[in-house]
Residue, then its C-alpha position, 0 to 999 in steps of 0.5 A: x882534376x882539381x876543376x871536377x873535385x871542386x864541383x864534387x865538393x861544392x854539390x856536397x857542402x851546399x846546404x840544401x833547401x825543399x822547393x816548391x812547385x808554383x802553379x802554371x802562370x796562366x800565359x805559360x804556352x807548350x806544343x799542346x797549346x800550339x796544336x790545339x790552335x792549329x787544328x781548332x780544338x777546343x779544350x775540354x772541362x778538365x776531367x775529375x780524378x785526371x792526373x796524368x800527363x802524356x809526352x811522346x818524342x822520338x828518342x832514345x836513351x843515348x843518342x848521338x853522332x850519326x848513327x842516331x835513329x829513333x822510334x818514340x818514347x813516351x813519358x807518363x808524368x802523373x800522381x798516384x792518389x790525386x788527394x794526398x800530397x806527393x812528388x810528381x810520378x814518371x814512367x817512360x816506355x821508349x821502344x827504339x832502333x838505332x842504326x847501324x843495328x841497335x834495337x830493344x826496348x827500355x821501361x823505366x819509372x820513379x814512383x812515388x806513394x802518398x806523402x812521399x813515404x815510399x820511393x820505388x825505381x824500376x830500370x827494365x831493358x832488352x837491347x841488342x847494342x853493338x858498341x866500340x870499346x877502347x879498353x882501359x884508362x884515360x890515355x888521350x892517344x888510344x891504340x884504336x878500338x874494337x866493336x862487339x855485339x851483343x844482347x843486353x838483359x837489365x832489370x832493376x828494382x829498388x824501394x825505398x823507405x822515407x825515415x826523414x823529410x827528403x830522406x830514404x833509405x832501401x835496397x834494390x835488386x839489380x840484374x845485368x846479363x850480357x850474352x852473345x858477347x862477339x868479336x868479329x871473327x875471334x871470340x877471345x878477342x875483347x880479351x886479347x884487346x883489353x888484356x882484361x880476364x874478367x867478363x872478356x872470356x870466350x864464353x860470350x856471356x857476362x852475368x851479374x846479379x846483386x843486391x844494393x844498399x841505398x840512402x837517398x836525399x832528394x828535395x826536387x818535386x819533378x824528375x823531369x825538368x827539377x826545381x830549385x833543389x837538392x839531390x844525393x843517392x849513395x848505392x852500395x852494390x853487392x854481387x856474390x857468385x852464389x846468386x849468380x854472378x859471374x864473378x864476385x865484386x861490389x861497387x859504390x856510386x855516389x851521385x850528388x846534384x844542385x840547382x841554382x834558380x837566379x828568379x822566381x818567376x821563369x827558368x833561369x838556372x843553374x844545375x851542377x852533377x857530379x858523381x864518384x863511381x868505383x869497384x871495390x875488387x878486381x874481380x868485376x866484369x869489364x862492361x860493370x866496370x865504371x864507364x862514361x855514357x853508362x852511369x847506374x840510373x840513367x846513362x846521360x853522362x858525357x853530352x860531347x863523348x861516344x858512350x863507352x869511351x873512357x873506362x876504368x875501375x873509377x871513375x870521377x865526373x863533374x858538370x854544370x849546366x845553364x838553363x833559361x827561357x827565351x821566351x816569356x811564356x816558357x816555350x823556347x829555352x836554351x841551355x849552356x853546359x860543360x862537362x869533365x870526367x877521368x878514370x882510374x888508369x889499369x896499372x897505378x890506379x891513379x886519376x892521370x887525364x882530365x876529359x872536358x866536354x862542352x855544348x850547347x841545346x835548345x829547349x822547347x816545352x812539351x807539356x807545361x803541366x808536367x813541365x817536360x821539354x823537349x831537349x835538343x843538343x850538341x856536345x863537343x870533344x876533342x875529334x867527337x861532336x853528338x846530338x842528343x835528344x831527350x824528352x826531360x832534361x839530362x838531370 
């Protein structure tokens, strides 16, 4: 606990600083560059107006242990008007299946408009995602587990207004509908096994329709592999049952990260992620409740724990990565990184189990114009090993 609060609080209390983007060193290689070599393409005049750089992997959005299976995801990293200054733009389309029996699809993107004045986050998917659930708390000894099916709706927008250098402020409207929620053979059974009345009934559906209240500080040029720089982003969420929700509950997130560059000159890093994720009611649906793996943005928390595995009311995550070339002209990386997390228990409230994660990946640079890698790794916990593979780095 004081190992993941002194994370949270040294992200919080270090002074931030804007970063710059230095040109590709004329030695830097990626696979194009590979490709191009093998099949004896010649490169082409660059084109005027051209600014957009495509990735494309096999890859899901949480993919681990041995039932990961993926079709390509694809990676836009671009700049909306090629003659005014603005932070790199990011769209990723990522149709996928997974076995056993995932499917759907996920759109997301992160825009930015000239100088930076307005910052816009789009979150759409449709999955079918049966998933194991272990109830509530950080227990380290759990009873077992039950698996449900069901189909995910999520459709996220939120714009944001530039009031100061690297600082917004703006709203987001968030929807999260859940249906067909289904235990094998008892549709009363998630409820039995978490002996939790919210969004567990036998109605087989879990909706939630808010509103949130956003103040972002962010200083990284790219989102896809960040610079030296800072990041927070403080989300207040409401979910009234006049809009539509199930129940009526709100929620703040607060996400904070830095990046520590030890060169100027190549990859040599190190990224520290730390958020604090809690419901302020008792009315919220179970599967809005915090979760690791289901963090609000992205669900790349806990590299080393099955998604879904530690779920509760709060929710406190800390980690640090360490990033590096191996190579000089920037195709081959590696990184180092070790995670914790600990969740709020049902019946005091309080933080009572510290849940440490740890791994190691392998970076391969995909295109270095956008600077996107591939990611490869492999995360350990006690009883669980996951391979992760991303297009991007985790954060």
């Amino acid at each position: 606990m004081k190992g993941t609060l002194f994370i949270l609080s040294t992200i919080l209390c270090t002074r931030a600083y804007c970063q710059t983007v230095p040109a590709v060193p004329p030695r830097q290689r990626d696979l194009i560059d590979i490709g191009k070599a093998v099949f004896h393409i010649r490169p082409h005049a660059p084109t005027p107006g051209r600014n957009v750089q495509f990735s494309f992997l096999p890859v899901s959005t949480q993919t681990a242990g041995p039932s990961g299976l993926t079709i390509t995801a694809t990676t836009a990293a671009f700049r909306l008007v090629n003659s005014k200054p603005a932070n790199l733009s990011t769209a990723t389309f990522a149709p996928y299946v997974a076995f056993p029996g995932r499917f759907g699809f996920a759109l997301r993107s992160n825009l930015w408009l000239p100088y930076n004045s307005w910052n816009v986050l789009g979150d759409i998917r449709l999955l079918y995602y049966p998933q194991d659930t272990w109830g509530l708390g950080g227990a380290p000894t759990p009873a077992g587990r039950l698996r449900i099916d069901y189909k995910y709706a999520r459709i996220y927008e939120t714009i944001l207004k530039r009031i100061r250098p690297s600082l917004f402020a703006g709203i987001g409207l968030l929807l999260d509908n859940r249906y067909d929620l289904d235990a094998p053979g008892d549709s009363a059974l998630l409820q039995k096994f978490t002996h939790y009345p919210y969004g567990t009934s036998s109605s087989e559906q879990s909706t939630s329709t808010g509103i949130s209240f956003n103040l972002l500080y962010d200083t990284r040029k790219n989102t896809e592999n960040p610079l030296p720089g800072y990041y927070a982003h403080l989300v207040y969420r409401i979910d009234p049952s006049w809009a539509g929700s199930s129940d009526s509950w709100n929620s703040l997130y607060l996400d904070t990260r830095k990046y520590f560059p030890f060169s100027p000159t190549r990859q040599d890093m190190l990224a520290l992620w730390a958020f604090y994720w809690t419901v302020l009611n008792t009315h919220t649906p179970y599967y809005d409740l915090p979760s690791i793996g289901w963090d609000p943005y992205q669900q790349r928390s806990g590299r080393g724990f099955p998604q879904n595995r530690y779920r509760g009311k709060s929710l406190l995550y800390g980690e640090a990565e360490y990033r590096r070339d191996l190579t000089a002209d920037g195709l081959l990386g590696f990184v180092l990184f070790f995670n914790t997390n600990t969740v709020s228990e049902p019946d005091t409230g309080k933080f009572m189990y510290l849940h440490p994660a740890g791994g190691a990946g392998i970076r391969i640079k995909f295109n270095k114009r956008s600077a996107t890698n591939i990611a490869l790794d492999a995360g350990f916990s006690k009883g669980y090993t996951g391979i992760y593979l991303n297009l991007g780095e985790t954060f």
